[in-house]
C-alpha positions in Angstrom: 0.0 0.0 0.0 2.8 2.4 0.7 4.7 1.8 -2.9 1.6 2.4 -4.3 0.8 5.7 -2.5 4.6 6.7 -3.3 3.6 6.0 -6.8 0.5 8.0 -6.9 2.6 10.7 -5.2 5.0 10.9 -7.8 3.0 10.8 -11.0 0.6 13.3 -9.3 3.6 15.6 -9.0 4.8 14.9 -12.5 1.9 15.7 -13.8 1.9 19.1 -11.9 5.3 19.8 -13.3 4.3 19.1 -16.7 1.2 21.4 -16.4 3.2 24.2 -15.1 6.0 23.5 -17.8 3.3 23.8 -20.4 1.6 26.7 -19.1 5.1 28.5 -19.1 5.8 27.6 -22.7 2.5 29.2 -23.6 3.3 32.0 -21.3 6.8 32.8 -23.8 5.0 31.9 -27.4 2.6 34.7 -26.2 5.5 36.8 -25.4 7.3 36.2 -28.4 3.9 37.1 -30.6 3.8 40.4 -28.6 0.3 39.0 -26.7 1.5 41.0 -23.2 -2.0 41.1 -21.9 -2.9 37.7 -22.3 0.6 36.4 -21.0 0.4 38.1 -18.1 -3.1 37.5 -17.5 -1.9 34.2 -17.8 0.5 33.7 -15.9 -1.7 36.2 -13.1 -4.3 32.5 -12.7 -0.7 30.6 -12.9 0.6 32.0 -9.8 -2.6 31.7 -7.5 -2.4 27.6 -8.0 1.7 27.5 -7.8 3.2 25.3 -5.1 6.7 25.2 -4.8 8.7 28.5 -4.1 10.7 27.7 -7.5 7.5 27.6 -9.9 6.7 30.7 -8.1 9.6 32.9 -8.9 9.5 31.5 -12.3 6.1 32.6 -13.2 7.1 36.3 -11.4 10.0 37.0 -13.1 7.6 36.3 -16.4 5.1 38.7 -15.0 7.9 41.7 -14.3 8.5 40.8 -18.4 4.7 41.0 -19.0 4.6 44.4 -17.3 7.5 45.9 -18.9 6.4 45.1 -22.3 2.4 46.1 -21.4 4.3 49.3 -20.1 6.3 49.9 -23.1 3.6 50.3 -25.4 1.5 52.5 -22.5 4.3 55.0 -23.3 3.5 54.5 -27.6 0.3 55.5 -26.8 1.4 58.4 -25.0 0.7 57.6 -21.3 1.7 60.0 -18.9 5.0 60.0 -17.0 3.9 59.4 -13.5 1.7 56.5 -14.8 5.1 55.1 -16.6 6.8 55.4 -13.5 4.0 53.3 -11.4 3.9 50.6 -13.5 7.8 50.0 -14.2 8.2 50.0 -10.0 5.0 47.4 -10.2 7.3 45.3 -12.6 10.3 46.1 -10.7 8.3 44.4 -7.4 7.3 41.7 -9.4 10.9 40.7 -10.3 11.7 41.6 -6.5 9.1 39.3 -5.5 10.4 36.4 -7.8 14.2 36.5 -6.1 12.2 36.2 -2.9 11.7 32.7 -4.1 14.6 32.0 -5.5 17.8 34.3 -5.4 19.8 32.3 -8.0 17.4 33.2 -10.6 19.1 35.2 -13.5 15.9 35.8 -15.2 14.6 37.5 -11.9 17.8 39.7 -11.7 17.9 40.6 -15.8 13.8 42.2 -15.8 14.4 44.2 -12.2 17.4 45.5 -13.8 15.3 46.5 -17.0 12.8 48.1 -15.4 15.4 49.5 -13.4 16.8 51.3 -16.4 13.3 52.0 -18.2 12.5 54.0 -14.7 15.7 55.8 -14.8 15.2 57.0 -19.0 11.5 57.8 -17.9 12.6 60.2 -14.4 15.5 61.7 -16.1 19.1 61.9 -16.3 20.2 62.5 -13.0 17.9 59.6 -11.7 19.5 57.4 -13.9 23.1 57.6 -12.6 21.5 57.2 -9.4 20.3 54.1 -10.2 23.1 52.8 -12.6 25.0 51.0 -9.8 22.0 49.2 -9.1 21.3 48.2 -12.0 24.8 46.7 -12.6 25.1 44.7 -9.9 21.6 42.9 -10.9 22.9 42.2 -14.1 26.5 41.1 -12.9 24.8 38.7 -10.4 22.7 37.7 -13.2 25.7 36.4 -15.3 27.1 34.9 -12.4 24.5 32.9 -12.2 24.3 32.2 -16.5 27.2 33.0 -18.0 25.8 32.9 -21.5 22.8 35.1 -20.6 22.9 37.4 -23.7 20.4 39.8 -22.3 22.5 40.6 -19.7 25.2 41.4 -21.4 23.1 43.1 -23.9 21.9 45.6 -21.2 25.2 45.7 -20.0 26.5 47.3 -22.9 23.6 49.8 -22.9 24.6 50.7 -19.4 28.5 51.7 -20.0 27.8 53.1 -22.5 25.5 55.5 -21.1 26.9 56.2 -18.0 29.2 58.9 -17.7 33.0 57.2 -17.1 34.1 60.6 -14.7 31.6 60.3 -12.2 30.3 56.9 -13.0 31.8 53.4 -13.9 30.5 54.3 -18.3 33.5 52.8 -20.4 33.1 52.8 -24.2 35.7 50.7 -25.0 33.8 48.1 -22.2 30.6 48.2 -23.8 31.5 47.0 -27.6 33.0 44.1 -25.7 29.6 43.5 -23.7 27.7 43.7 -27.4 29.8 41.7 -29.0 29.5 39.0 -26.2 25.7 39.8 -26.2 25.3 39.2 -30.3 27.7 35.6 -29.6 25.0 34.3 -27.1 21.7 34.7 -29.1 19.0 33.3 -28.0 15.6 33.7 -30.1 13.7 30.7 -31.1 11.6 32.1 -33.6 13.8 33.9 -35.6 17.6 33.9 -36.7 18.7 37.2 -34.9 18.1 39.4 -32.2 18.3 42.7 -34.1 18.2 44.7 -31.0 21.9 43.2 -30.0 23.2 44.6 -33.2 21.4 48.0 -32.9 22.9 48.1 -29.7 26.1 46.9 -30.6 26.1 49.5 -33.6 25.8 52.6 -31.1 29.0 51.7 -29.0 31.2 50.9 -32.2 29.9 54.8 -33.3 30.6 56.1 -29.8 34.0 54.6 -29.2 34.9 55.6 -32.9 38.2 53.8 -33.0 40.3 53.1 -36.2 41.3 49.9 -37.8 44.7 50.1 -36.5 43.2 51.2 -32.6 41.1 47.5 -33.5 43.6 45.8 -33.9 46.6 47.1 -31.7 44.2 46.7 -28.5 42.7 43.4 -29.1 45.9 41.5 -28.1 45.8 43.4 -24.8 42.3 42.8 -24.5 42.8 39.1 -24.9 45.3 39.3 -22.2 43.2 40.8 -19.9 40.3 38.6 -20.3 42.2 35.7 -19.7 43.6 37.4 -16.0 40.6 38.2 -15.0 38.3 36.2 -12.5 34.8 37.5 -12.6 32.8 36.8 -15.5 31.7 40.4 -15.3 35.1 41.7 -15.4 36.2 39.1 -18.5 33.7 39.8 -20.5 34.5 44.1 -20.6 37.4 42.4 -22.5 35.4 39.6 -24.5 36.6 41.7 -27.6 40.0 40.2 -27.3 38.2 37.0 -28.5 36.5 37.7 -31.2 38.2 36.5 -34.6 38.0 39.7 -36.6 38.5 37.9 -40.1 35.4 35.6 -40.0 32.5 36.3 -41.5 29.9 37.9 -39.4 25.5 38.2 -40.1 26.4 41.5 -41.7 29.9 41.0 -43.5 30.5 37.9 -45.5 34.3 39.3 -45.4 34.7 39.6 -41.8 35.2 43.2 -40.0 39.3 43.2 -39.4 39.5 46.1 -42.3 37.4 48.3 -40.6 37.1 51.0 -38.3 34.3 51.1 -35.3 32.2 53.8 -37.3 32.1 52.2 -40.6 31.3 48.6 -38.9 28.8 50.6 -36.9 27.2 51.8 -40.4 27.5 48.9 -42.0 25.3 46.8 -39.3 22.6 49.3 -39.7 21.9 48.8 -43.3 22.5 45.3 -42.8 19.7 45.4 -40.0 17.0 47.2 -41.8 17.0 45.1 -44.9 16.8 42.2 -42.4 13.7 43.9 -40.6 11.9 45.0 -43.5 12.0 41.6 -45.1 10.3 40.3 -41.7 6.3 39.4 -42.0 5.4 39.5 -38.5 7.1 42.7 -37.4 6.9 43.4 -33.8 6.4 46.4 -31.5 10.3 46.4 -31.2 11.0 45.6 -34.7 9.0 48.6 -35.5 11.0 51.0 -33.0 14.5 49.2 -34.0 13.6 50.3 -37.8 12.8 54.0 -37.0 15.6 54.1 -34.5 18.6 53.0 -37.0 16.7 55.4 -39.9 17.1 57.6 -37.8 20.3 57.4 -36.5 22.4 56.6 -40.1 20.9 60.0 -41.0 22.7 61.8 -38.3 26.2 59.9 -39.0 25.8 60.8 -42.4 
C-alpha cells in the first residue's frame, strides 16, 4: 500500500510539473507574438495555484516581463510620465518578488534591472546615474548565475555606454565588448537574430569611434586581460579580445578586421533594416528598432 501511494505521489507531482511547464511555454509563445496582456493575464491564474517557491519565482520573473512590455507600449500611446513610472516600480516588485523565491534566478535579476533602467530614461538623467550602480550589480549577479545570458550582457552594454566614465563606472571601450558578447549568445527561437543586440552593438562601435589600427593594436591586450581576469563580469569588458576579426559575421560575408568602429557601426545598420523590413510578423520592437537605425544613419551621415 505504501509503494503504491509513493507511486501515486510521484505521478501526481509529475503531472503538476508538466502542467506548469506547459503553461510556461505558452506564457513565452505569447510573449514572443507580442500578446502582453494575455501572458500576463496568464500567468496572473498561474501563480494563484503554484506550489513550490521555484515555480513561483519563475512565473514572477515572467510577470515583471509581462509588465515591462504592457508598459512599453502605454508610453507608444502616449501615457503619462507618473503612470510610466508606477507601472515600471509594479514590474520592478514583481521581479523583487520572484528573487524572494529564488535568489539564483538570473531571469529574476535581468527584468528588475530592466525596469530599473526603463525608470531611470522615464525620471530623467540625473535619476538614472542614481540608479546605474543598481542596476549593474543585478545584471553582474545575473551572469554569475548564466554566464551565456545574452540579455545581460546586452543591457550591460547599454549601461557603460550610457553612464558617464568621470563620475560613473560608463567605459566605451567596455561596452562593444559586452555587445559583442551579447550578439555571440543569441538566443531567439523564432527567428535567426536578435536585431536589438546589433542595434545596440552598432551605437557603442559609433561612440568609441576607433580606427582599424586602434582594432587591432588593442585586441591582443584585451585578450590578455580577459584571460587574468576572474569574474565573468570583469572578463567579458574584454570579451573583444576574443573575437576572430576575419570571419565572417550576419552583416559581413568578409569579416570586419579592415574596418574601423564607425564604418562597422554603419555597416550593421543597413545590414539590419534590410533584415527587418524583409520580416512578415514585425513586432512592436521591430518597429521601433527600424525607426531608430533610420534615424540614427541619418545623423552619422
Amino acid at each position: 500500500m505504501k509503494k503504491i501511494l509513493l507511486l501515486l505521489l510521484i505521478f501526481t507531482l509529475a503531472v503538476s510539473l508538466f502542467a506548469g511547464n506547459t503553461k510556461m511555454a505558452e506564457a513565452d509563445k505569447l510573449h514572443e507574438n507580442a500578446g502582453y496582456e494575455a501572458e500576463f493575464k496568464l500567468l496572473e491564474g498561474e501563480f494563484a495555484s503554484a506550489g513550490s517557491n521555484n515555480e513561483k519565482s519563475e512565473i514572477l520573473w515572467r510577470m515583471s516581463r509581462a509588465a515591462l512590455a504592457i508598459t512599453d507600449q502605454l508610453e507608444r500611446d502616449g501615457a503619462s510620465k507618473d503612470k510610466l513610472l508606477s507601472e515600471f516600480q509594479i514590474a520592478w516588485d514583481y521581479a523583487t518578488e520572484a528573487l524572494s523565491f529564488n535568489a539564483d534566478n538570473y531571469n529574476a535579476y535581468y527584468w528588475r534591472a530592466a525596469n530599473i533602467g526603463r525608470w531611470g530614461q522615464t525620471k530623467g538623467i540625473l535619476d538614472s546615474l542614481f540608479k546605474a550602480d543598481d542596476m549593474r550589480d543585478d545584471l553582474e549577479k545575473a551572469v554569475n548565475s548564466n554566464p551565456n545570458h545574452g540579455d545581460s550582457y546586452y543591457v550591460l552594454g547599454m549601461l557603460y555606454d550610457s553612464v558617464p566614465g568621470v563620475i560613473s563606472f560608463g567605459n566605451k571601450a567596455f561596452a562593444v565588448s559586452l555587445g559583442r558578447k551579447a550578439v555571440d549568445n543569441q538566443d531567439e527561437p523564432d527567428r535567426p537574430y536578435d536585431y536589438s543586440y546589433y542595434l545596440e552593438l552598432s551605437k557603442h562601435l559609433w561612440n568609441r569611434k576607433w580606427n582599424e589600427r586602434k582594432r587591432l593594436s588593442a585586441q591582443k591586450k584585451e585578450k590578455v586581460k580577459f584571460n587574468s581576469k576572474s569574474s565573468q563580469l570583469e572578463k567579458n569588458w574584454y570579451y573583444e579580445g576574443l573575437v576572430d576579426l576575419s570571419k565572417a559575421t550576419a552583416y559581413s560575408s568578409s569579416g570586419i578586421k579592415s574596418m574601423s568602429d564607425r564604418e562597422e557601426a554603419v555597416i550593421i545598420l543597413n545590414w539590419l533594416l534590410v533584415e527587418l523590413n524583409k520580416l512578415d510578423n514585425k513586432k512592436p520592437g521591430d518597429i521601433d528598432n527600424i525607426e531608430e537605425a533610420e534615424e540614427l544613419l541619418a545623423d552619422w551621415k
